[in-house]
C-alpha positions as a printed NumPy array, in Angstrom:
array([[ -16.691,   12.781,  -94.877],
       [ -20.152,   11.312,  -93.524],
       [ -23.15 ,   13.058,  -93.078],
       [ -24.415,   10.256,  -90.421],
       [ -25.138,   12.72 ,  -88.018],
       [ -24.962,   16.107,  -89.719],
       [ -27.875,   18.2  ,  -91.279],
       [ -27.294,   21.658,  -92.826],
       [ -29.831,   24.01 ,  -91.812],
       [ -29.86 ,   27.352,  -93.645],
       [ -33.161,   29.423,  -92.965],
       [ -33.631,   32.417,  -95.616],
       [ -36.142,   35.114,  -94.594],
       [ -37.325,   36.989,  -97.734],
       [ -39.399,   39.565,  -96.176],
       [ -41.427,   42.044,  -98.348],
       [ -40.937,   45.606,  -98.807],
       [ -42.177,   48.094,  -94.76 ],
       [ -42.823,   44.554,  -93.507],
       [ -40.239,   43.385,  -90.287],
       [ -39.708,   39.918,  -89.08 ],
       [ -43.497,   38.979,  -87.618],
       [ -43.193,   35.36 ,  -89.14 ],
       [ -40.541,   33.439,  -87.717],
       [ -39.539,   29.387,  -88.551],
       [ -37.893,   27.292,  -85.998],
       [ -36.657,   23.9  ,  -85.878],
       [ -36.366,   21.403,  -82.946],
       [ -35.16 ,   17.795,  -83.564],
       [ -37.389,   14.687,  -82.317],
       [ -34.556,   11.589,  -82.626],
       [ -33.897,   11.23 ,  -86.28 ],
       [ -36.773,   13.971,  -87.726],
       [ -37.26 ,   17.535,  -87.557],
       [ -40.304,   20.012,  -86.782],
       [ -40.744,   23.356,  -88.454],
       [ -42.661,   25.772,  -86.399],
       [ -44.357,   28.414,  -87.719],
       [ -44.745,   31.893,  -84.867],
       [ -46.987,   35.168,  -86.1  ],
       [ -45.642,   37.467,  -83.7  ],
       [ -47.152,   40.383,  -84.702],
       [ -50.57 ,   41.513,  -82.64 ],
       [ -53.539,   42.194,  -84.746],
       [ -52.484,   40.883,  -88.784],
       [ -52.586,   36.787,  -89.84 ],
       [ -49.268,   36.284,  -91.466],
       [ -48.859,   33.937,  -94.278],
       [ -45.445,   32.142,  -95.551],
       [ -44.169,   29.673,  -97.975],
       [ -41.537,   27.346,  -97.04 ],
       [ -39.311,   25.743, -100.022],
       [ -36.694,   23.262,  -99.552],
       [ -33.714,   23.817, -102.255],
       [ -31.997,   20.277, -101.   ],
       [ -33.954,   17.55 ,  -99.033],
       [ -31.193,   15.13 ,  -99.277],
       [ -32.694,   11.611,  -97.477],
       [ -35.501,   13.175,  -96.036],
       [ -39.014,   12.913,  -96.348],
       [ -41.838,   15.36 ,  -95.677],
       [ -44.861,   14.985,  -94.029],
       [ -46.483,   17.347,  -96.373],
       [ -46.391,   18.411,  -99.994],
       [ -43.717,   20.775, -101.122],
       [ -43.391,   23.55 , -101.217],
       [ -45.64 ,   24.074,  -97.501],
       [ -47.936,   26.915,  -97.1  ],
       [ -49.12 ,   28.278,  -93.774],
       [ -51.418,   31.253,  -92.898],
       [ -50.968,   32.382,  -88.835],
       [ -53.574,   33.929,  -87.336],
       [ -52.506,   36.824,  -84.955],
       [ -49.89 ,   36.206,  -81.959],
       [ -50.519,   32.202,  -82.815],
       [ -47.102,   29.945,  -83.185],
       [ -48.118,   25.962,  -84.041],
       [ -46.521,   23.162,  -85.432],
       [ -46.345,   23.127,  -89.338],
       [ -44.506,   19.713,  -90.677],
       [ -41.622,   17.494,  -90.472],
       [ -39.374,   15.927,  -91.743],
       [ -38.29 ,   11.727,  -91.584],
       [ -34.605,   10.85 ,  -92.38 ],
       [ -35.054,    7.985,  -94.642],
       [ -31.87 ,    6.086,  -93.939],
       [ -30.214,    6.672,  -90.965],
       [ -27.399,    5.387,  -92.89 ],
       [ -26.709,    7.159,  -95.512],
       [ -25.933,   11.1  ,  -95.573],
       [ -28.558,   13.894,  -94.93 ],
       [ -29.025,   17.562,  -94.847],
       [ -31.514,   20.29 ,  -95.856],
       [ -31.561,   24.336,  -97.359],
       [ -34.738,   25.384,  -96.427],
       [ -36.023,   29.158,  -97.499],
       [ -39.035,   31.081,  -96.445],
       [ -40.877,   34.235,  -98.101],
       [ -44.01 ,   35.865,  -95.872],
       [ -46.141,   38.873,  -95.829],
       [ -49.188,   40.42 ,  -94.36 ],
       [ -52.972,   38.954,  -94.628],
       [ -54.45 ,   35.88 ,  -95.54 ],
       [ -54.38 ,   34.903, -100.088],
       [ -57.662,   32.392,  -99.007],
       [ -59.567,   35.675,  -97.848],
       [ -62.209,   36.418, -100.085],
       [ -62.793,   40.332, -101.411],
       [ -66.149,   42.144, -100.757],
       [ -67.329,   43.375, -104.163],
       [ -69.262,   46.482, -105.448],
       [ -67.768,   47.979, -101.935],
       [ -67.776,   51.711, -101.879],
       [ -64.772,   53.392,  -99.479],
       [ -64.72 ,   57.291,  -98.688],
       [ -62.264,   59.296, -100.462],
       [ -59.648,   59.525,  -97.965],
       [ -59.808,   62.971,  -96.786],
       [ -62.113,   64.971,  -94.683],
       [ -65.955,   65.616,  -95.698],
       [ -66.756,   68.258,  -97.705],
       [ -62.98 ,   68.633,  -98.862],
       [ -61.994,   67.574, -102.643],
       [ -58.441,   67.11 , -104.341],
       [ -57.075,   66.291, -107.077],
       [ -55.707,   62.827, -108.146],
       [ -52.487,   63.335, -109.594],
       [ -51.259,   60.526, -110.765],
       [ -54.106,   57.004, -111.   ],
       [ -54.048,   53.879, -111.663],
       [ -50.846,   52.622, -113.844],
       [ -49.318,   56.169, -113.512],
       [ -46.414,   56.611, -115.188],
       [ -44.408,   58.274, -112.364],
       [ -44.749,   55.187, -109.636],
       [ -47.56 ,   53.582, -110.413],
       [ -46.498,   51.365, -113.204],
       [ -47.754,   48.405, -112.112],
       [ -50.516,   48.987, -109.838],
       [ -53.967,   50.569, -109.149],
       [ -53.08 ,   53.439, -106.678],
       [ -53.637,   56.759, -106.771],
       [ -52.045,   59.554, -105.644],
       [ -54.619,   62.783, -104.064],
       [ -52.862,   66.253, -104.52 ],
       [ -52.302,   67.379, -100.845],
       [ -50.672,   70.037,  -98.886],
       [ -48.789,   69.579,  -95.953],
       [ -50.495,   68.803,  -93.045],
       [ -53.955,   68.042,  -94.724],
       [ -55.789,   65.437,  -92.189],
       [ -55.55 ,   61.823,  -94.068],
       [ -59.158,   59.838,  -93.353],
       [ -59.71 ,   55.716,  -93.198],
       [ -61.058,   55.468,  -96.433],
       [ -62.778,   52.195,  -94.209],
       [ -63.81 ,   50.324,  -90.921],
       [ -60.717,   48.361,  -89.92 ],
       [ -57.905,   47.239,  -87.943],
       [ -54.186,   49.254,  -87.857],
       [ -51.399,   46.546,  -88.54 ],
       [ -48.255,   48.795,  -89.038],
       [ -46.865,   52.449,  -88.864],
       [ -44.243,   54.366,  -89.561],
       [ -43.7  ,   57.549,  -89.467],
       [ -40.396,   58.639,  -88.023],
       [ -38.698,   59.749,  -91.404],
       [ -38.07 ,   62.986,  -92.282],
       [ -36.682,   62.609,  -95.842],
       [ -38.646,   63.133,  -99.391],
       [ -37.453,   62.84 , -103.473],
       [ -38.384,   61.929, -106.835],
       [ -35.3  ,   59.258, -106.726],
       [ -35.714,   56.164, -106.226],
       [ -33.127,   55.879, -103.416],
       [ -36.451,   57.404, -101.462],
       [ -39.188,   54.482, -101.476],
       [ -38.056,   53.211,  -98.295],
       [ -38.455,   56.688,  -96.311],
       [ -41.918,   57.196,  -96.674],
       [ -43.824,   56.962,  -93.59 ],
       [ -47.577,   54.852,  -93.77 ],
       [ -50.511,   53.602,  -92.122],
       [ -51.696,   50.183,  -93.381],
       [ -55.069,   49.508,  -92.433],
       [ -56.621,   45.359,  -92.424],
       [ -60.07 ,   45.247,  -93.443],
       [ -62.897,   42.836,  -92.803],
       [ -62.82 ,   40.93 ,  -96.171],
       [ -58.814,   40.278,  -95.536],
       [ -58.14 ,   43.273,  -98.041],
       [ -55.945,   45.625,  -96.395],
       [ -54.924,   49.48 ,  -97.31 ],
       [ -51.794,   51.577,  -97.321],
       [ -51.812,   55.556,  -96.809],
       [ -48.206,   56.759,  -97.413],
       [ -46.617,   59.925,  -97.498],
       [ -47.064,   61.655,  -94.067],
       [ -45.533,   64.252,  -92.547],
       [ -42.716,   63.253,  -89.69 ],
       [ -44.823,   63.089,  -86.766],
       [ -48.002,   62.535,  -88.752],
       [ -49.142,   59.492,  -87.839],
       [ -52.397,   59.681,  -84.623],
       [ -52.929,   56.075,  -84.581],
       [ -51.067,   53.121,  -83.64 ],
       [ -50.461,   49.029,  -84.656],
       [ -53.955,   47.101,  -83.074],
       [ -56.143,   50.416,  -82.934],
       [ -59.662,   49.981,  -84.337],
       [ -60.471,   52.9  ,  -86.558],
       [ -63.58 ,   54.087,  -88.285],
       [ -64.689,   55.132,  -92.24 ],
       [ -63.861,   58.906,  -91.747],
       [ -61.661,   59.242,  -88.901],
       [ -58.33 ,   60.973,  -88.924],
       [ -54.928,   58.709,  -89.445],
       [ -52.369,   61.485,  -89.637],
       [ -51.435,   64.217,  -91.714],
       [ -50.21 ,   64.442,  -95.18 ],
       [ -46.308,   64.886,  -96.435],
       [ -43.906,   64.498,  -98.671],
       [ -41.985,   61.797,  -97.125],
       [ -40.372,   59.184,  -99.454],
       [ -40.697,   58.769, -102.918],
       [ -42.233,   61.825, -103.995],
       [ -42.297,   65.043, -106.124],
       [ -44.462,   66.941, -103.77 ],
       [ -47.132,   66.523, -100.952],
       [ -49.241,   63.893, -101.899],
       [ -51.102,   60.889,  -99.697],
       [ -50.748,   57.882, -102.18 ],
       [ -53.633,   55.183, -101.174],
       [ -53.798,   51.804, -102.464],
       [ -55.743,   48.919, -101.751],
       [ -53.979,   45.157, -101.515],
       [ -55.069,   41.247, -101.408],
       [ -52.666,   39.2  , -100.148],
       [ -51.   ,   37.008, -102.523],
       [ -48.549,   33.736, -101.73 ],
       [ -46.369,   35.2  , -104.472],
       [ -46.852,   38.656, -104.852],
       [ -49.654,   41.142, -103.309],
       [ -52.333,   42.167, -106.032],
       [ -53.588,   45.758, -105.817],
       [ -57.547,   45.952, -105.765],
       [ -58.928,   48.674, -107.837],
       [ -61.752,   50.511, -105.466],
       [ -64.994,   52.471, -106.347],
       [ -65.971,   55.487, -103.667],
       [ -68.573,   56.926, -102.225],
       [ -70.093,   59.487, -104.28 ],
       [ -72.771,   62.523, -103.933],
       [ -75.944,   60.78 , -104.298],
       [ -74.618,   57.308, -102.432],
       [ -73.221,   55.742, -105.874],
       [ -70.131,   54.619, -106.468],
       [ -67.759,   56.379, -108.817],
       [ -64.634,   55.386, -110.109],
       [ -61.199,   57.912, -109.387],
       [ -59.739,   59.266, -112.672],
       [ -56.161,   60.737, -112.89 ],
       [ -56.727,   64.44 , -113.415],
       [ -59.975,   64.994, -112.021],
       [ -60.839,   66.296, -108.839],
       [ -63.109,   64.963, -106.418],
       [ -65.111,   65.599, -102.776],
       [ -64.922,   63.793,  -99.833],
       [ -68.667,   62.213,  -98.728],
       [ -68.835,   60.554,  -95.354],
       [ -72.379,   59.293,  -94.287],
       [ -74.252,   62.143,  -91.949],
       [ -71.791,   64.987,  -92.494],
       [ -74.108,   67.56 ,  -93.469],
       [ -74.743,   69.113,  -96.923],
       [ -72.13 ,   71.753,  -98.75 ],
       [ -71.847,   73.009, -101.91 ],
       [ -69.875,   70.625, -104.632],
       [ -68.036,   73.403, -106.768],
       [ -65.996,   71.542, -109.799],
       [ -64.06 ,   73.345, -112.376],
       [ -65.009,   70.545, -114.865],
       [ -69.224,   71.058, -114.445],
       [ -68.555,   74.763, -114.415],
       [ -71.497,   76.395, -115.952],
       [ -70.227,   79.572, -118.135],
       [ -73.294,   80.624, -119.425],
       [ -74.877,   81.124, -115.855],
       [ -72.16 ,   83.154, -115.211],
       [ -72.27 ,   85.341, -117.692],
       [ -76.093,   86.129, -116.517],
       [ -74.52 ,   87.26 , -113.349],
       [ -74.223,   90.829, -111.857],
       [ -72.227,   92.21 , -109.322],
       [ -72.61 ,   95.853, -108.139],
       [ -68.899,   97.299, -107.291],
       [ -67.562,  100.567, -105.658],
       [ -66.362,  103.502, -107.254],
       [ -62.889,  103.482, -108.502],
       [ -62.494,  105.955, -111.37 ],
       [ -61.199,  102.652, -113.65 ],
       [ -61.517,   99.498, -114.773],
       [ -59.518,   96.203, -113.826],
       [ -59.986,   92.621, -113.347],
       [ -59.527,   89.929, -110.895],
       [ -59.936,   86.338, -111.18 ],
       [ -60.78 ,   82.9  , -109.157],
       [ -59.033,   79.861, -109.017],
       [ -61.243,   76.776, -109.749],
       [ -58.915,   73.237, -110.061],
       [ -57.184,   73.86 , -112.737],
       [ -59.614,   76.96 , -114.415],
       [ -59.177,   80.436, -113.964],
       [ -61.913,   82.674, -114.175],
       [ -61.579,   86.104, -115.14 ],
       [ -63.883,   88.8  , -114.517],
       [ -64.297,   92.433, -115.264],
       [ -64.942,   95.314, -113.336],
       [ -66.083,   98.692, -113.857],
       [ -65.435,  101.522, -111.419],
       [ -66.869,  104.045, -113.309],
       [ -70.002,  105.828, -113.418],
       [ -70.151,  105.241, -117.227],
       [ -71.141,  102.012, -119.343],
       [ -67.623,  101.162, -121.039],
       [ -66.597,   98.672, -124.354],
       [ -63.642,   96.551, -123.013],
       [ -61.769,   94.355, -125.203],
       [ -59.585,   91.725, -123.849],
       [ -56.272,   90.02 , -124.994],
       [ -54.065,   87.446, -123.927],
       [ -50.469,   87.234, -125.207],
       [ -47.424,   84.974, -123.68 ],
       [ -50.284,   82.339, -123.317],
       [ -48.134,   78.852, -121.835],
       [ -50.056,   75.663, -121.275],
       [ -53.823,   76.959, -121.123],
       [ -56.772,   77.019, -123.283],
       [ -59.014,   80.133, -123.237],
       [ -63.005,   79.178, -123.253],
       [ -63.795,   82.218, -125.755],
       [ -62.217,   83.229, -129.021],
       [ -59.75 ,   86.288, -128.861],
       [ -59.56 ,   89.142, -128.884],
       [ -62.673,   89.703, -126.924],
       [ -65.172,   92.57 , -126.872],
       [ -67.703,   92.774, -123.869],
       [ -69.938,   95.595, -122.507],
       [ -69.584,   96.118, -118.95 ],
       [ -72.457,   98.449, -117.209],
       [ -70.897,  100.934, -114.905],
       [ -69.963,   99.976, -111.638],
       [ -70.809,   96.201, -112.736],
       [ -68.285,   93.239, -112.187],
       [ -68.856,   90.53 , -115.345],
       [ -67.387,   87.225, -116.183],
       [ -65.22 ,   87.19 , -118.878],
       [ -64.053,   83.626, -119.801],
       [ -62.365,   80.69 , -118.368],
       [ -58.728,   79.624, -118.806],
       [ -57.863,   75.822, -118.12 ],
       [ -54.864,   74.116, -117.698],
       [ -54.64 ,   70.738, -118.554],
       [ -53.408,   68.694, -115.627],
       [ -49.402,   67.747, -115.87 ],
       [ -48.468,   70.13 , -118.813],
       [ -46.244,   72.126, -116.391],
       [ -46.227,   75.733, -115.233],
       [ -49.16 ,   77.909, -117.051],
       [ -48.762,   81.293, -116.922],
       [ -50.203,   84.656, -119.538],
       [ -50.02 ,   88.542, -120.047],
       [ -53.359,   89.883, -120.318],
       [ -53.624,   93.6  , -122.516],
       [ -56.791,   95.306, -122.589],
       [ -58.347,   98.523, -123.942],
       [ -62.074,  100.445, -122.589],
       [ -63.632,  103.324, -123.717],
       [ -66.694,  105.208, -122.984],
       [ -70.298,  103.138, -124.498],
       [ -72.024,  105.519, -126.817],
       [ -75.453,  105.416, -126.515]])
């Protein structure tokens, strides 16, 4: 057999993972050589792609090997070509090509603070952070605690390159990463952002639209691979081999930057929405509490309520009677919390009076917390 006239042309697209075919490589013959061409279908994202050769058999290229390209938006030019050397001996070709999103020349903005993606005024927890062990193995993402339906913010100024959100199916397993719906958001430095998670439907914006720091994307899920509602937000530079994730400082209360911390919660502050009150289980101030009184109605008894603060719970006292009583408090059954006072616990509660009591916190991740509280009052003698 003679290859005189025959070239083998095999073309392997190795997309990445949510991305479809925007780059696309042709070939067109000129008498004896061939021209790749390089098309960026898609809209509003540059596209860049590496193209290999496993066999150049009597061929030469009119660039180094392997070829990189990076496409600017809806552009398709010219990349290389190759010469047959000897249009008498055999020929032929395997050419591959791997692509994804943004441009790996684009340089970063540092000390750049986003907003925490979620609505002013608003805080959540960060359940797992960067290098979690759930998902997060290998990158700096983090995932904010969220219920269904919670509005998902741009975290920053830029351009929407791809959405998805017509999946309706959730799991731990990994047979789930694919069904999560997104937003992925290009930036100005070439950095771009993924919000995943939504709710089917969720998604308000669409591929090309120009959002702002602040403004709404969609609404939170549980949609692919996932043990709960949760918006998982990560940050990306394009890479010619792999994507790097881009660790990111936000915006805090008094315009710094702070770093995001697995297990901590934190508030939402977008420039010129107003002042509110910053209420954090972790800066909670017992002993201002305990200075605090709180007249209460007539009941004949004495019970207790308590308040929900992240992951604290904070129990208070209250007397219904018209006398000053001694209360002591116990805990039994106590699972996966840590009681701020030593027990048992004696306290003198004025009549009709409400008083703190202590604090119970749960650290984050230890499971389902749950205790029995037993308690005894009598009379105050005087």
């Amino acid at each position: 057999m003679t290859f005189d006239r025959l070239v083998i042309l095999a073309v392997i697209l190795a997309a990445p993972a949510l991305a479809g075919d925007e780059f696309k490589l042709d070939v067109r013959q000129e008498g004896s050589a061939y021209v790749f061409t390089g098309e960026n279908v898609h809209g509003c994202m540059p596209y860049h792609a590496t193209i290999s050769f496993a066999e150049l058999r009597n061929f030469r290229a009119s660039v180094a090997l392997p070829f990189r390209a990076v496409l600017p938006p809806s552009s398709k030019r010219d990349l290389f070509r190759i010469d047959r050397i000897d249009q008498h001996q055999a020929a032929g070709y395997r050419v591959s090509t791997s692509f994804g999103p943004g441009d790996p020349g684009a340089n970063p903005a540092t000390g750049f603070a986003y907003l925490m993606p979620f609505e002013h005024g608003t805080k959540h927890l960060i359940g797992q952070g960067y290098y979690g062990k759930f998902t997060h193995a290998s990158s700096r993402a983090l995932d904010f605690n969220m219920d269904t339906g919670t509005p998902v913010c741009a975290a920053r100024d830029g351009v929407v390159f791809r959405t998805k959100d017509d999946s309706n199916s959730g799991g731990p397993g990994p047979e789930y990463s694919q069904k999560a719906n997104y937003v992925s958001v290009l930036h100005s430095d070439g950095t771009w952002a993924e919000y995943a998670h939504f709710r089917q439907g969720g998604v308000s914006v669409k591929p090309c639209d120009r959002v702002n720091a602040g403004q709404v994307l969609g609404y939170s899920g549980a949609t692919g691979r996932t043990n709960g509602p949760h918006l998982h937000f990560i940050v990306y530079r394009s890479g010619w081999k792999d994507d790097e994730s881009v660790a990111t400082a936000f915006l805090g209360a008094n315009g710094g930057a702070v770093s995001a911390l697995e297990g901590k919660w934190y508030y939402s502050y977008h420039p010129g929405g107003g002042t509110f009150e910053a209420k954090l289980g972790e800066t909670l101030d017992e002993a201002a509490l305990e200075l605090g009184r709180t007249q209460v109605p007539a009941t004949g008894q004495v019970d207790f309520r308590t308040e929900q603060m992240d992951n604290k719970i904070l129990l208070y006292c209250r007397n219904g009677t018209e006398k000053d009583r001694r209360v002591i408090v116990r805990l039994k059954k106590v699972r996966n919390l840590s009681a701020s006072k030593r027990l048992p616990l004696g306290l003198d509660v004025p009549a009709l009076t409400e008083v703190f009591v202590l604090s119970l916190t749960q650290k984050v991740g230890s499971g389902q917390a749950s205790y029995e509280l037993e308690y005894s009052s009598k009379e105050k003698r005087r």
